[in-house]
C-alpha positions as a printed NumPy array, in Angstrom:
array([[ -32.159,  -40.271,  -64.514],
       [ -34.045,  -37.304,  -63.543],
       [ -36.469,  -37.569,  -66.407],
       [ -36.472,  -41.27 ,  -65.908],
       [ -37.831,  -40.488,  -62.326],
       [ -39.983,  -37.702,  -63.104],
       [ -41.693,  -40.355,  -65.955],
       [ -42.141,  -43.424,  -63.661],
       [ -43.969,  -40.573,  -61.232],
       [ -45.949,  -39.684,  -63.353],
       [ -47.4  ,  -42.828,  -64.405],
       [ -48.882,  -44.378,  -67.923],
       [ -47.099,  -45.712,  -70.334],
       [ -44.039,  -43.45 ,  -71.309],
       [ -40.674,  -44.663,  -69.892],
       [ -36.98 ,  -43.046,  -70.27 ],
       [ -34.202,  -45.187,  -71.649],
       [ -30.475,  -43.895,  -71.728],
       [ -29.341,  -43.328,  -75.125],
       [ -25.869,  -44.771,  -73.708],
       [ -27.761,  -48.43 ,  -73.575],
       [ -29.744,  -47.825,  -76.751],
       [ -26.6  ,  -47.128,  -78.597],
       [ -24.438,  -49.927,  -76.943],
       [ -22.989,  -52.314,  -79.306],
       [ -23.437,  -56.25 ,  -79.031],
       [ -20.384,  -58.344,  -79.51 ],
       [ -20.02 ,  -59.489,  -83.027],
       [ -21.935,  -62.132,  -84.075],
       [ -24.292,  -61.502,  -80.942],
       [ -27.617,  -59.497,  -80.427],
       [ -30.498,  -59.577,  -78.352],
       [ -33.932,  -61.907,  -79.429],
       [ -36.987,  -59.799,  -79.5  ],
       [ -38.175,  -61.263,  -76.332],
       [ -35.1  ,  -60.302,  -74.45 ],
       [ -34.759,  -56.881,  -76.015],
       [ -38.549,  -55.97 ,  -74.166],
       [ -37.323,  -57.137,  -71.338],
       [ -34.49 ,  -55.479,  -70.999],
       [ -36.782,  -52.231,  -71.561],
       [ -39.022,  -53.343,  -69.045],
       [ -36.202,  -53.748,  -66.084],
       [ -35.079,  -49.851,  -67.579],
       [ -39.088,  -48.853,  -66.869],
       [ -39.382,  -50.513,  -63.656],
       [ -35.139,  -49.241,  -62.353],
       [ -36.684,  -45.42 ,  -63.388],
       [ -34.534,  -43.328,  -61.948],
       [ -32.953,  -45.592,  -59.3  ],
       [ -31.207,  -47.798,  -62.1  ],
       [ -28.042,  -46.018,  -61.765],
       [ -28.021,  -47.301,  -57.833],
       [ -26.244,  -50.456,  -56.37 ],
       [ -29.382,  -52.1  ,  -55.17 ],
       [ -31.87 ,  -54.803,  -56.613],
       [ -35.09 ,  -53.986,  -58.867],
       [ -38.132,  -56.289,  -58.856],
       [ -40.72 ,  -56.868,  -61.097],
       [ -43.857,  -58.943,  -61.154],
       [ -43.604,  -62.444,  -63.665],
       [ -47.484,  -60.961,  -64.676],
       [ -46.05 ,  -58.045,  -66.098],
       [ -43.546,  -59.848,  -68.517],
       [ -45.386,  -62.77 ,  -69.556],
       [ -48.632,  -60.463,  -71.197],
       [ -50.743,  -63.529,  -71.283],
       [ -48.135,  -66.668,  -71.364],
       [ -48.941,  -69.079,  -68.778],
       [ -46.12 ,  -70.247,  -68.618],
       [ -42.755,  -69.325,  -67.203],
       [ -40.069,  -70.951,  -69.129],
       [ -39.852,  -68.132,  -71.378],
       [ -39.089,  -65.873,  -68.577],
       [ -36.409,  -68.094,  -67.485],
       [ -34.881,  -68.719,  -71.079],
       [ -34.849,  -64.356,  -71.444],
       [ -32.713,  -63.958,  -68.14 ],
       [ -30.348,  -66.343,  -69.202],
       [ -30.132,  -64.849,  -72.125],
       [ -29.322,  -61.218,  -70.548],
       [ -26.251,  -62.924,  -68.645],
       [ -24.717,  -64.174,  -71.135],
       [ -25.081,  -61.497,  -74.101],
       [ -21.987,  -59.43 ,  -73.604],
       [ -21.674,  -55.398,  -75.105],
       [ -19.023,  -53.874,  -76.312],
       [ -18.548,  -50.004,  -75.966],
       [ -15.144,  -47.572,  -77.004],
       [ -12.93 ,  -46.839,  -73.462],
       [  -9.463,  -46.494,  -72.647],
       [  -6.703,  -48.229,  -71.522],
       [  -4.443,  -47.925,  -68.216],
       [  -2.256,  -46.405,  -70.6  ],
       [  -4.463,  -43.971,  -72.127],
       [  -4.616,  -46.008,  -75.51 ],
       [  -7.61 ,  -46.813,  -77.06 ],
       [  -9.76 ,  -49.74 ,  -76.149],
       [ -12.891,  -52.004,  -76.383],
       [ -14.442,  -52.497,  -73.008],
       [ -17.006,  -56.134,  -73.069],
       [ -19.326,  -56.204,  -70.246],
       [ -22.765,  -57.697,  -69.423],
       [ -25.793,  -55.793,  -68.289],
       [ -26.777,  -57.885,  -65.246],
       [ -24.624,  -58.989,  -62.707],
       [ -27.666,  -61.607,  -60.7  ],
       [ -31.056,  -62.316,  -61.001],
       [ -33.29 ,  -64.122,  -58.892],
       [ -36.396,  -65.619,  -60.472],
       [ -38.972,  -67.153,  -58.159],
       [ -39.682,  -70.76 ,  -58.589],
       [ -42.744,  -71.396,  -55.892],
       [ -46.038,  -70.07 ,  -56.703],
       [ -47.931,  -68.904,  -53.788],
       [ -51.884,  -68.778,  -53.416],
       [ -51.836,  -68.541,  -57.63 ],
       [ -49.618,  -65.237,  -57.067],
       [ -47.226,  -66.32 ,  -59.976],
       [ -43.906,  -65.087,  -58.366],
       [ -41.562,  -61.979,  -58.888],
       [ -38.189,  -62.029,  -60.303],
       [ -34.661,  -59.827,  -59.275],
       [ -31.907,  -58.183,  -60.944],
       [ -29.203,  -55.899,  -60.543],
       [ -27.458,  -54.006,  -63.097],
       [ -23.49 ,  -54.844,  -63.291],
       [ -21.316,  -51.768,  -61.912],
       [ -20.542,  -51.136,  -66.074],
       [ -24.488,  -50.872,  -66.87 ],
       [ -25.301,  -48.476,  -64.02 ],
       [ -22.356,  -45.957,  -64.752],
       [ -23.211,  -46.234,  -68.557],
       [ -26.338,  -45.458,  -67.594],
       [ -25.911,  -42.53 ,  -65.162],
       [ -23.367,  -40.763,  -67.582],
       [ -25.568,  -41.288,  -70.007],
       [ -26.894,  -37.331,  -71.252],
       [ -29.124,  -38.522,  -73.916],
       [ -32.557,  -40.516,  -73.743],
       [ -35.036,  -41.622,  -75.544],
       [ -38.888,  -41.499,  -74.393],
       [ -40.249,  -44.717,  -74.86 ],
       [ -43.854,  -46.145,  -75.114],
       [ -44.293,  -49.394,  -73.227],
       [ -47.226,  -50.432,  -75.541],
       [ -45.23 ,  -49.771,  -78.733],
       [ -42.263,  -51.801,  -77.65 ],
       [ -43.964,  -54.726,  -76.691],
       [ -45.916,  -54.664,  -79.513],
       [ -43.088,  -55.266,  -82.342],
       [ -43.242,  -58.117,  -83.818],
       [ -39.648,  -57.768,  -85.099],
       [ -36.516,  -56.875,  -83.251],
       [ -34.928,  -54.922,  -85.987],
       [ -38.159,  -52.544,  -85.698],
       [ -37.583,  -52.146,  -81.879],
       [ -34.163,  -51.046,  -82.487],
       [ -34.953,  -48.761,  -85.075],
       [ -37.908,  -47.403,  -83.053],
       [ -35.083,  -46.501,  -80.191],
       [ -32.848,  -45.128,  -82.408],
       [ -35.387,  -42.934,  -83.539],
       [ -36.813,  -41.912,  -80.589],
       [ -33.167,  -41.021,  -79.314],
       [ -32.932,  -38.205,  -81.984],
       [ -36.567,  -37.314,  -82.802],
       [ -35.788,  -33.941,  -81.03 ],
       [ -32.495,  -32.936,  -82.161],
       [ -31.723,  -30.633,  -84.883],
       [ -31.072,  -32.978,  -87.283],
       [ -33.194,  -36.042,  -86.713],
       [ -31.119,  -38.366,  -88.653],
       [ -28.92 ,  -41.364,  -88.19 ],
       [ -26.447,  -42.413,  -90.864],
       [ -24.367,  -45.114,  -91.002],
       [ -22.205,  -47.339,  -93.266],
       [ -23.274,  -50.976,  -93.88 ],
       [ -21.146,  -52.554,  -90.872],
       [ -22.637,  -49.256,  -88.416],
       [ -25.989,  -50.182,  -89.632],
       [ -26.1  ,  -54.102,  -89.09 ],
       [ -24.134,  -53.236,  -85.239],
       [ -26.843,  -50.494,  -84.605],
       [ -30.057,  -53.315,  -85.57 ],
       [ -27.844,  -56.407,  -84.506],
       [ -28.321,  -57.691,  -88.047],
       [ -25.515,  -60.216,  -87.942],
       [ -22.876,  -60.443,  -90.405],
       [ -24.221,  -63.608,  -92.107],
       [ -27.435,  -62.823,  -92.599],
       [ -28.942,  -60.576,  -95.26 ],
       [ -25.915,  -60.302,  -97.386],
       [ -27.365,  -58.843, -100.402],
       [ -28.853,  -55.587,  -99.58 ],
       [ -31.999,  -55.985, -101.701],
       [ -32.529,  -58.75 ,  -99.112],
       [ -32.056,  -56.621,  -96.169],
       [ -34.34 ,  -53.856,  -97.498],
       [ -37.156,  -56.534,  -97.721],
       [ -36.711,  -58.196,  -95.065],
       [ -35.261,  -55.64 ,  -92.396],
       [ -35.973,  -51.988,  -93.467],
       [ -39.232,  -52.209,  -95.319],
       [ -40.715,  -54.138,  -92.59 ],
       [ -39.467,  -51.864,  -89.753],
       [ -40.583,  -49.444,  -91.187],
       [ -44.332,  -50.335,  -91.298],
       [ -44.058,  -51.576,  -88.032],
       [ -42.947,  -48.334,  -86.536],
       [ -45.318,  -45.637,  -89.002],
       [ -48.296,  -47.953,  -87.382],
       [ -46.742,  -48.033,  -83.498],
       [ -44.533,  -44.998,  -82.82 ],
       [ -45.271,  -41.644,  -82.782],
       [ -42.878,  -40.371,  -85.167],
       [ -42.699,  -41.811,  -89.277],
       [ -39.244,  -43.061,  -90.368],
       [ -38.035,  -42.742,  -94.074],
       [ -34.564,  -43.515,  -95.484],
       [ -32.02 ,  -43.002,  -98.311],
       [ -29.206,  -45.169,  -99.727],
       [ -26.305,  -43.979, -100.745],
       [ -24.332,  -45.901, -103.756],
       [ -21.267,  -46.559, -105.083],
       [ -21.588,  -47.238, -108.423],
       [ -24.371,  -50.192, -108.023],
       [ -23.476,  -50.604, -104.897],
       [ -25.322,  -49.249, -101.406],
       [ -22.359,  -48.364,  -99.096],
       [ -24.479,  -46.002,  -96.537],
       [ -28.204,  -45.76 ,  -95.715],
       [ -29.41 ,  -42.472,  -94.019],
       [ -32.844,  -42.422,  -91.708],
       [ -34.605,  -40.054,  -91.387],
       [ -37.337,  -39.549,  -88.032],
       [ -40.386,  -37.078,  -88.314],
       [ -42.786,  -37.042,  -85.798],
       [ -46.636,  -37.215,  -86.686],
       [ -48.956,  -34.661,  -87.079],
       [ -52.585,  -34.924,  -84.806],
       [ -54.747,  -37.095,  -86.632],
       [ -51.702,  -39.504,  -87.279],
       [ -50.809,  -39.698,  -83.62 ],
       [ -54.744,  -40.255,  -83.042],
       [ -54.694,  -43.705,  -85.348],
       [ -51.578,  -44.652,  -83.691],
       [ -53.245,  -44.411,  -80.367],
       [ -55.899,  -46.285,  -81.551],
       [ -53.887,  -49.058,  -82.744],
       [ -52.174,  -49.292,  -79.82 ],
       [ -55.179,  -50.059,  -77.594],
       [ -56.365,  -52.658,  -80.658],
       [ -55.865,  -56.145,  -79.942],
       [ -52.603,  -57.511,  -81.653],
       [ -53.763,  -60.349,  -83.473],
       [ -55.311,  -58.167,  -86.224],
       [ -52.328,  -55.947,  -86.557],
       [ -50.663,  -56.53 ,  -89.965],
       [ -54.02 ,  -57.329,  -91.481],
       [ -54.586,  -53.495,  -90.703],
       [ -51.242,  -52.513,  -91.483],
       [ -51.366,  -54.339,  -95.195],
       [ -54.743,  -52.877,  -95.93 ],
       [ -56.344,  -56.486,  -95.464],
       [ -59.003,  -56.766,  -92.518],
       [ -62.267,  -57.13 ,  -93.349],
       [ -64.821,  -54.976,  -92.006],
       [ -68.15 ,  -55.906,  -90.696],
       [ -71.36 ,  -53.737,  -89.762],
       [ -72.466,  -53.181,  -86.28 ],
       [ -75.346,  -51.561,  -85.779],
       [ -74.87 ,  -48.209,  -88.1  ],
       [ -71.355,  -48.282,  -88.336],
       [ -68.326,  -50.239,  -89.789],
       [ -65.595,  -51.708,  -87.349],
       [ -62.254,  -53.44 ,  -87.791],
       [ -63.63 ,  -57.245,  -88.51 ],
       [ -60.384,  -59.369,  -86.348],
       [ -59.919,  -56.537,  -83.188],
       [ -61.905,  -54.33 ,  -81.699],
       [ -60.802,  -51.102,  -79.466],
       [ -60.396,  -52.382,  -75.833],
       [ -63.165,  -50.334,  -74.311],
       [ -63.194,  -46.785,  -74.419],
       [ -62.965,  -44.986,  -71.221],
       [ -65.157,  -42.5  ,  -69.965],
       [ -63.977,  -39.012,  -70.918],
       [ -61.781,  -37.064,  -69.452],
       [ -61.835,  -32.958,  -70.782],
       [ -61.745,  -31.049,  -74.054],
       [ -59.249,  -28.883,  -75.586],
       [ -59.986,  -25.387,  -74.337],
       [ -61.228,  -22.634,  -76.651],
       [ -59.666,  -19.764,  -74.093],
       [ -55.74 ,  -19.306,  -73.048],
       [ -53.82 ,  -22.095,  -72.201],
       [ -52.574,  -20.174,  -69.092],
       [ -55.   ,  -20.355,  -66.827],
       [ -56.129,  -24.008,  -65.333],
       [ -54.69 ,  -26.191,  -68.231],
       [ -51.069,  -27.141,  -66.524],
       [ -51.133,  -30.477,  -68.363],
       [ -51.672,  -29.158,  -71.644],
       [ -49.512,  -25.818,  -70.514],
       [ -46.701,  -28.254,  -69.493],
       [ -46.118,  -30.188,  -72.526],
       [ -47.104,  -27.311,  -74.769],
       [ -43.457,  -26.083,  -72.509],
       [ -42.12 ,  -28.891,  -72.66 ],
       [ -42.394,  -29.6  ,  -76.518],
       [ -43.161,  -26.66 ,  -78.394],
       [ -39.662,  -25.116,  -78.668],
       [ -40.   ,  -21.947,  -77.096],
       [ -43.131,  -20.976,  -79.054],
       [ -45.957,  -19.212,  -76.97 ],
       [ -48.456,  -21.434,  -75.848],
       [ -51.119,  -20.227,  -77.681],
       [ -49.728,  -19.85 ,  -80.827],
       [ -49.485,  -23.345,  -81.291],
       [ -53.15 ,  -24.038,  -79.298],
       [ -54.607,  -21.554,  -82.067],
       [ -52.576,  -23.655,  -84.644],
       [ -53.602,  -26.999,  -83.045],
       [ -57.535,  -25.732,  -83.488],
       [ -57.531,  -24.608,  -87.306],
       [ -55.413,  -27.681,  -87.937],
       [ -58.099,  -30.043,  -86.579],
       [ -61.371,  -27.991,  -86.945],
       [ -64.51 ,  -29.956,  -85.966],
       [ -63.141,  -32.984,  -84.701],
       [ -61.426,  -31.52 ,  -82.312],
       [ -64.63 ,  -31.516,  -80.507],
       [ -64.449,  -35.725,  -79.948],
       [ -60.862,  -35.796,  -79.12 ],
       [ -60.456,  -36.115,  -75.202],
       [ -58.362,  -37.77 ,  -72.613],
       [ -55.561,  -39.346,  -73.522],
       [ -55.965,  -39.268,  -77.268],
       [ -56.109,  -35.595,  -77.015],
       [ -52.933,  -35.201,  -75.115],
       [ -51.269,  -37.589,  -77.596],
       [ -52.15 ,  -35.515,  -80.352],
       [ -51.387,  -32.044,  -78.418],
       [ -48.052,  -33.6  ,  -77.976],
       [ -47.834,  -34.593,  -81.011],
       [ -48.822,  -31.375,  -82.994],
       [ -46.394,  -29.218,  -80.701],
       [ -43.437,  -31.447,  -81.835],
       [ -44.313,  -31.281,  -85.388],
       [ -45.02 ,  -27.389,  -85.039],
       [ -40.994,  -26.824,  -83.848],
       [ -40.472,  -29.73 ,  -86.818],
       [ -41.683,  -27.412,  -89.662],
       [ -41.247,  -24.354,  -88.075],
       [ -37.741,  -24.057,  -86.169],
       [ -37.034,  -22.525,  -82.474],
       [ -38.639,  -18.807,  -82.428]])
């Protein structure tokens, strides 16, 4: 909750989500639609660190809708939240094992009457289960708003989660046998019952989704049986700079040309001297911010000192910053603002990744 708080301060597009909600496990037979899944993450970005309280969160329609004018679909998602129950391990009165079922929200209010074309606010409030999963919680994952609500599949969102709850840890890994995996993605039972179906149409796809979106890659490994695949094993590495650069990129791309990119299929046209993405352009560039420094890190750089601190495993700062410059050479020169933090980030993780803890 601290880190939630400390996130939501800060500002942008990084959120905090307890790994105690990411790991939850849907009823079987139930799961969450992709619609309902972002929102969920967007009530988690908007709570912060206050979703652990007893007290309602708002949150503006505009802000879920990303375009829709309508508002059924807003309507059709809360419902959806209410009734979707969870499941996670607990004890009895007696001290025996047991299943607990709960929901996530206990009431919602969604505005009905627009006023002066402001198009209305809805209200929640986590059940008492949710908010002391939540503040027990003593894992998290750090989120990017833009990547979640830019999967196109819900499988990929989960798997994007999962991975971004264990990018950091020492083994970056989740394995799983074939009734963990479909409960982790909410693949339900029915569906995709031959396994060369579910690695088309589940794995294969979420992963392309989340090497063009996230900032880590994902890869995996079955393990057989004979024939037959009775575990898969992921595995989550996070990108090195000029990977995390693209992904930025893509991010700030319009959607509609996404998987064209992704499947190697837009056509390209020429403006002026150069060649662009034919579907989607870059929204805008902004102006620029600052360069990477050539000097110390120590001495008026606390944004790049902090994450360098916060994500470089104990390594000295300019180790990695010295690193971070032979790695990228000359075009380190263009990179600025926010691309340049997202690749400083970026590098630092991957530089405790190959390297290990000093």
């Amino acid at each position: 909750m601290r880190v939630a708080a400390a996130l939501k301060a800060k500002g942008g597009d990084e959120f905090a989500k307890p790994g105690s909600i990411i790991e939850v496990k849907f009823v079987k037979g139930e799961s969450l639609s992709l619609t309902a899944s972002r929102l969920l993450a967007l009530m988690i970005l908007t709570a912060g660190g206050d979703a652990w309280e007893d007290k309602p969160h708002r949150m503006r329609k505009a802000d879920i809708r990303r375009g829709h004018k309508g508002n059924e679909r807003i309507t059709d998602m809360l419902q959806e939240l209410h009734r979707t129950l969870f499941a996670v391990d607990d004890r009895s009165w007696r001290g025996k094992k047991a299943t607990l079922l709960f929901s996530l929200i206990s009431r919602s209010r969604e505005e009905t009457e627009e006023d002066g074309g402001e198009a209305g606010w809805i209200e929640w409030e986590f059940t008492p289960d949710a908010r002391k999963l939540i503040q027990a919680s003593e894992t998290y994952a750090v989120l990017n708003r833009q990547a979640v609500l830019g999967f196109r599949s819900n499988y990929a969102l989960k798997l994007y989660e999962l991975g971004a709850l264990r990018l950091h840890r020492r083994q970056a890994t989740w394995k799983g046998d074939m009734p963990a995996l479909r409960a982790a993605l909410g693949i339900p039972p029915d569906v995709y019952t031959d396994f060369a179906q579910l690695r088309r149409k589940v794995l294969e796809k979420a992963k392309a989704e989340i090497d063009q979106l996230a900032h880590f890659r994902v890869e995996w490994r079955e393990i057989r049986q004979g024939r037959a695949v009775i575990e898969v094993e992921f595995r989550f590495e996070p990108k090195g700079a000029p990977e995390v650069i693209e992904t930025v990129d893509e991010l700030d791309r319009h959607s509609r040309g996404r998987k064209p990119r992704r499947d190697g299929t837009v056509e390209t046209v020429i403006e002026g001297q150069g060649v662009i993405p034919g579907p989607a352009k870059g929204s805008p560039t902004k102006k620029p911010e600052k360069a990477f420094p050539q000097g110390s890190l120590r001495f008026g750089h606390d944004d790049l000192l902090t994450i360098a601190r916060q994500h470089g495993g104990g390594w000295d700062v300019d180790i990695i910053a010295s690193g971070f410059r032979d790695h990228l050479g000359a075009r380190l020169e263009k990179l600025q603002g926010a691309k340049l933090m997202a690749a400083w980030k970026g590098f630092c993780e991957g530089w405790v990744n190959r390297r290990g803890r000093p």
